[in-house]
MARTORBA-715401 format. One record per residue (C-alpha): y, x, z; residue in one letter; residue number from 1. Coordinates in nm, 4 decimals, padded with zeros to 6 digits. Each point is the difference from the previous one (the first is absolute). Layout:
% residues N
+----------+----------+----------+------+------+
!       py !       px !       pz ! lose ! voro !
+----------+----------+----------+------+------+
!        Y !        X !        Z !    a !  NUM !
...
+----------+----------+----------+------+------+
This chain:
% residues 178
+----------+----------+----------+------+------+
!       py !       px !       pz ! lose ! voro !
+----------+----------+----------+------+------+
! -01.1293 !  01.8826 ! -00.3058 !    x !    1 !
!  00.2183 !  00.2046 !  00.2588 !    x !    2 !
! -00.0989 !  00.3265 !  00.1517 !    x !    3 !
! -00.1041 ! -00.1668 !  00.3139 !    x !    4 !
! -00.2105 ! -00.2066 ! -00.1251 !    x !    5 !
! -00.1616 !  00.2993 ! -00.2236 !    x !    6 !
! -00.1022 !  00.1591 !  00.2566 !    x !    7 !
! -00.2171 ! -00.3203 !  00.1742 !    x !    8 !
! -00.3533 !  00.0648 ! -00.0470 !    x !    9 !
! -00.0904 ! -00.3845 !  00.0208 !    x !   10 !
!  00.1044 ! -00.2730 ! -00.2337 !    x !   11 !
!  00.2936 ! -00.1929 !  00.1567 !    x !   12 !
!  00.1007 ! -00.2046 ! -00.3063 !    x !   13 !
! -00.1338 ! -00.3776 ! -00.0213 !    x !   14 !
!  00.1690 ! -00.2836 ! -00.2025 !    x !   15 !
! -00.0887 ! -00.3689 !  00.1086 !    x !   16 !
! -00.0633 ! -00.3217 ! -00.1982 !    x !   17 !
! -00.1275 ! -00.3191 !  00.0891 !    x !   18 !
! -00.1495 ! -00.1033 !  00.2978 !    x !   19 !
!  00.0102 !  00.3786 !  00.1187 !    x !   20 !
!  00.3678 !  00.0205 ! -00.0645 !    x !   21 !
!  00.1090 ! -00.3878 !  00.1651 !    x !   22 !
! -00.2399 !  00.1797 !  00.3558 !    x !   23 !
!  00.2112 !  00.2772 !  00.0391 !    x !   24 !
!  00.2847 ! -00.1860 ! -00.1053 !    x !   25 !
! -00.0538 ! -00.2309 !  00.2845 !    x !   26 !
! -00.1024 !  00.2702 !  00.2531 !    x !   27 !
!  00.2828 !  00.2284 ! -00.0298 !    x !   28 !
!  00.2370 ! -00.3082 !  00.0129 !    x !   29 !
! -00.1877 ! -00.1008 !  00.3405 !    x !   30 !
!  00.0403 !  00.3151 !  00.1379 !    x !   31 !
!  00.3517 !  00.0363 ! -00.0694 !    x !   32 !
!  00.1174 ! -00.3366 !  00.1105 !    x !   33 !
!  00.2837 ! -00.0391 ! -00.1877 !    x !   34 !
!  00.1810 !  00.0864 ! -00.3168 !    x !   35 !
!  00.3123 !  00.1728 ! -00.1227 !    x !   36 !
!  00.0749 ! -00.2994 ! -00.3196 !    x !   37 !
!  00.1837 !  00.1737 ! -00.2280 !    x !   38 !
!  00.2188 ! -00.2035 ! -00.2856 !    x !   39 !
!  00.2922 !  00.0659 ! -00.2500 !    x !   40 !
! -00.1891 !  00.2739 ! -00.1227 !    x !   41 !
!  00.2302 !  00.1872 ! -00.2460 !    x !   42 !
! -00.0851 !  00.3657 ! -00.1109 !    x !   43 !
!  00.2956 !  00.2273 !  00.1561 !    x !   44 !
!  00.1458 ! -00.2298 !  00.2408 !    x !   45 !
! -00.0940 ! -00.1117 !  00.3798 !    x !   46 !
! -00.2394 ! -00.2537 !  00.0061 !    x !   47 !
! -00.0123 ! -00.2969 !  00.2494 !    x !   48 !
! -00.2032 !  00.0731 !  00.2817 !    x !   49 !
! -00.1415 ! -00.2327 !  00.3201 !    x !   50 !
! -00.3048 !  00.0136 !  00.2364 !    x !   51 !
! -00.1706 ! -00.3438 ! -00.0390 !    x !   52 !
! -00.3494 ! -00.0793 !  00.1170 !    x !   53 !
! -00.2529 ! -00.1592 ! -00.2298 !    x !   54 !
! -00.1286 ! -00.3812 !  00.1347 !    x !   55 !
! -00.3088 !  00.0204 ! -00.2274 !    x !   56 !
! -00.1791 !  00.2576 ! -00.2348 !    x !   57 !
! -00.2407 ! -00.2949 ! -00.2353 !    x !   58 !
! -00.2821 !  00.1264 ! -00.2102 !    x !   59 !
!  00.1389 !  00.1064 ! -00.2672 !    x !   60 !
!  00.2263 !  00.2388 !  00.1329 !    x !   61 !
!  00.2799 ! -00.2240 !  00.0251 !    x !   62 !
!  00.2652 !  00.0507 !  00.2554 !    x !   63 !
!  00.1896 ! -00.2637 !  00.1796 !    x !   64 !
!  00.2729 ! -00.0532 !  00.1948 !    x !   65 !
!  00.2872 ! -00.2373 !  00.1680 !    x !   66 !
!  00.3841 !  00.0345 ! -00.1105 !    x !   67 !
!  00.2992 ! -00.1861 !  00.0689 !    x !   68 !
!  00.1224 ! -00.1200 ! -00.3697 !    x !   69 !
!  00.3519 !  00.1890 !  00.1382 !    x !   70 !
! -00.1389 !  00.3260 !  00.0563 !    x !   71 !
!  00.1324 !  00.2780 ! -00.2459 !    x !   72 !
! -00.3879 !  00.0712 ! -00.1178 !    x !   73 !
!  00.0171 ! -00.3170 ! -00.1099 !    x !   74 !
!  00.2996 !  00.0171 ! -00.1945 !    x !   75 !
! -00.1561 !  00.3378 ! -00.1569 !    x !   76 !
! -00.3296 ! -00.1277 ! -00.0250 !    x !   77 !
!  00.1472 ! -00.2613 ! -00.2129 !    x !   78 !
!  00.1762 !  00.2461 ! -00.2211 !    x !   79 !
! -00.2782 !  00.2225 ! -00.0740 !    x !   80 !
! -00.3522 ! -00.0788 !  00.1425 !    x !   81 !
! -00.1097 !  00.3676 !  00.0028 !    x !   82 !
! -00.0798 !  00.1004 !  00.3692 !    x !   83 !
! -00.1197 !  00.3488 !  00.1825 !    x !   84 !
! -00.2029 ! -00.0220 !  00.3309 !    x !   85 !
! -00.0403 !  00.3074 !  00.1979 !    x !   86 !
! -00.2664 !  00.0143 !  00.2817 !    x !   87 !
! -00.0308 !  00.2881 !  00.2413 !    x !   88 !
! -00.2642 ! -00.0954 !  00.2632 !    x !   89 !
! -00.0128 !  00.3802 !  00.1892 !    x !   90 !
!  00.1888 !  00.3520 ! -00.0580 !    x !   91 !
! -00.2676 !  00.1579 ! -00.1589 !    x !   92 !
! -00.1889 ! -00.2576 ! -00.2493 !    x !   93 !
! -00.0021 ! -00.3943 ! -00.0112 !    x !   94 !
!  00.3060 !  00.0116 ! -00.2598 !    x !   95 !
! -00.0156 ! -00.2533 ! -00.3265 !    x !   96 !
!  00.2529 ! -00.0868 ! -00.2176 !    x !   97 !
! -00.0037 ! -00.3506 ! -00.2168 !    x !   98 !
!  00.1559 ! -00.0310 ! -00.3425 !    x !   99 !
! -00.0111 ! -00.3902 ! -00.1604 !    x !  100 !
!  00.2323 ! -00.3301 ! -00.0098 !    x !  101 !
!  00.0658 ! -00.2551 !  00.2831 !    x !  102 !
!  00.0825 ! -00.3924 ! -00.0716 !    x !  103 !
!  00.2242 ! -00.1953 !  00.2728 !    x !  104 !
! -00.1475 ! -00.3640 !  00.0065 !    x !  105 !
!  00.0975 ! -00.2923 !  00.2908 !    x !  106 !
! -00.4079 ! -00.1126 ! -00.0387 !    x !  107 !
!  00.0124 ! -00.1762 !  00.3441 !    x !  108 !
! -00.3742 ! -00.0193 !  00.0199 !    x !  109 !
! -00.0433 !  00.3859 !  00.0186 !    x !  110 !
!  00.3648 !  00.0137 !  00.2323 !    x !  111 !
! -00.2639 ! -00.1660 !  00.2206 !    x !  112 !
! -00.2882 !  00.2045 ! -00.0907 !    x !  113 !
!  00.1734 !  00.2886 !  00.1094 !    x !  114 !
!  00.2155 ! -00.1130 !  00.2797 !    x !  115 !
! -00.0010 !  00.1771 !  00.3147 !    x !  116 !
!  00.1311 ! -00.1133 !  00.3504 !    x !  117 !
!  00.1960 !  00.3415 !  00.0048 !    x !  118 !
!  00.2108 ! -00.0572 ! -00.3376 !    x !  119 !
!  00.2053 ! -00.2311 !  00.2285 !    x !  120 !
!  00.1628 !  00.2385 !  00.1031 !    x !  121 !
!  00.2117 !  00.0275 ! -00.3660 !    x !  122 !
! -00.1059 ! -00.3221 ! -00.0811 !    x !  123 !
!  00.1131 ! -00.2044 !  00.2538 !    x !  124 !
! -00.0269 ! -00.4072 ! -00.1154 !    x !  125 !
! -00.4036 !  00.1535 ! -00.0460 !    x !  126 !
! -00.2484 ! -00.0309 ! -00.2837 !    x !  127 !
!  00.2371 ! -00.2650 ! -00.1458 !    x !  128 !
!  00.3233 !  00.2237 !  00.0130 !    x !  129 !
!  00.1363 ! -00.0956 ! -00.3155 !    x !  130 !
!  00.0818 !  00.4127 ! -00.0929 !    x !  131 !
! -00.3658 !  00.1259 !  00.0165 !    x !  132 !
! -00.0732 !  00.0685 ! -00.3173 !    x !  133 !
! -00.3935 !  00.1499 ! -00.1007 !    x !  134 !
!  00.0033 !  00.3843 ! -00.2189 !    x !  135 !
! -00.3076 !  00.1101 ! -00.1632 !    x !  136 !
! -00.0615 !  00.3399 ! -00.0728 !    x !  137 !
! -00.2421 !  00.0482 ! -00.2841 !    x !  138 !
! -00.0417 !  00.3727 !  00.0022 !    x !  139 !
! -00.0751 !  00.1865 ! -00.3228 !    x !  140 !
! -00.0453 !  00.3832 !  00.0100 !    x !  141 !
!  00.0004 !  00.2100 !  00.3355 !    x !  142 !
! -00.0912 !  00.3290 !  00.1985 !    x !  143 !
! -00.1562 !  00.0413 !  00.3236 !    x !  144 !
! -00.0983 !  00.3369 !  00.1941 !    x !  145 !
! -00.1690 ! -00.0186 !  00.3282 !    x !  146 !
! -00.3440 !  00.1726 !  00.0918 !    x !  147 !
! -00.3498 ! -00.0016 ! -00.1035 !    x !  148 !
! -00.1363 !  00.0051 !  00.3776 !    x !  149 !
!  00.2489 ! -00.0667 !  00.3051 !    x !  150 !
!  00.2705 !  00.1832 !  00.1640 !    x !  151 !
! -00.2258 !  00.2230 !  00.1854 !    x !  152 !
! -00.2044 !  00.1580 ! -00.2174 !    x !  153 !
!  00.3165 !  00.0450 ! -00.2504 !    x !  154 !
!  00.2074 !  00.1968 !  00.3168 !    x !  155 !
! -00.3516 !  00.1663 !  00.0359 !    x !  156 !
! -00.0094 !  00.1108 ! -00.3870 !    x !  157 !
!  00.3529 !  00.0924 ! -00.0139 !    x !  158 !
! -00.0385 !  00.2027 !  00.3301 !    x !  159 !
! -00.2652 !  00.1976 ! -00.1602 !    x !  160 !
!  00.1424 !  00.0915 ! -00.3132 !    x !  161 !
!  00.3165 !  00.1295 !  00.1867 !    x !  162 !
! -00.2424 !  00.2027 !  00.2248 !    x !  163 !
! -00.1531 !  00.1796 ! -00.3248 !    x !  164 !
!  00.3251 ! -00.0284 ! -00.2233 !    x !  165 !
! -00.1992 ! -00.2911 ! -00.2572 !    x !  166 !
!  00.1133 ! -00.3472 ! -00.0880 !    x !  167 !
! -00.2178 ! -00.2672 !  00.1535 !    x !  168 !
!  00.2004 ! -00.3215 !  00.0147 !    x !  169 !
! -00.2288 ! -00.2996 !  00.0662 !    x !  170 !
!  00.3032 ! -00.2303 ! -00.2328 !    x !  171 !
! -00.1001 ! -00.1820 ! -00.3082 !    x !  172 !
!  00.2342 ! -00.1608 ! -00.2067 !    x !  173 !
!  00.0261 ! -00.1782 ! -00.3381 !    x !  174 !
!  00.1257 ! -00.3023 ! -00.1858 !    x !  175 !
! -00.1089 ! -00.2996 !  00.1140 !    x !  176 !
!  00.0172 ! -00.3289 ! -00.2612 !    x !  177 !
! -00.0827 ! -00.3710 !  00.1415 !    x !  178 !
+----------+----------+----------+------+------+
């Protein structure tokens, strides 16, 4: 534990499984709206990096989204499966990050499913655009920090503790496993 978080008088630690874990999952990617989807993930060099919006978070945790089969995530995707999401839904909590493996698939049926008037606008032949290709994310291990209440009582917290020189951050944070 750091020296910040020593000196916390309340518990701000909480790992999520299960059902717990696939709620928060699903709120902190609603709040943030989008994703940074990160690929060629390689220890020491620059990884691949590209804000893409989810089109549908299922049930079991599962992430999906439309790609042209030309796209360079693609072409990584298809060279190593492991995949990084980053969410950041506010500048103070609302952050998640998503470790697991995606799968590109031309599944026509759930091209449809997901389809959205809007994805015209890279698609442009429509749902039937022969390019649009389907990636699921199936996430495996991941963090999250955002807070226990809402913003207002944390900025009240934190504005007390710098009044009396004590740590009172309203954050929790912990693993979080689908």
């Amino acid at each position: 534990m750091d020296s910040i978080n020593q000196q916390q008088p309340e518990d701000n630690f909480r790992d999520l499984q299960g059902a717990e874990a696939l709620q928060k999952i699903k709120e902190l990617a609603k709040k943030a709206g989008s994703c940074f989807f990160c690929t060629n993930i390689v220890s020491g060099k620059p990884f691949q990096t590209r804000p893409m919006a989810a089109e549908k978070i299922d049930d079991q945790g599962n992430f999906w989204f439309l790609s042209s089969n030309d796209s360079h995530k693609n072409e990584e995707i298809a060279s190593d499966p492991h995949v990084q999401m980053l969410f950041q839904g506010s500048s103070y909590s609302d952050y998640m990050t998503l470790y697991g493996t995606a799968k590109i698939s031309t599944d026509r049926q759930k091209i449809a499913e997901l389809w959205d008037a809007t994805m015209k606008t890279w698609f442009t032949e429509g749902k039937d655009d022969p390019r649009i290709t389907v990636i699921k994310f199936v996430p495996s291990e991941g963090y999250y920090w955002d807070t226990k209440h809402n913003m207002a009582i944390g900025l009240l917290k934190r504005t007390y503790g710098a009044i009396v020189g004590e740590t009172y951050d309203d954050s929790i944070e912990g693993n979080i496993m689908p």
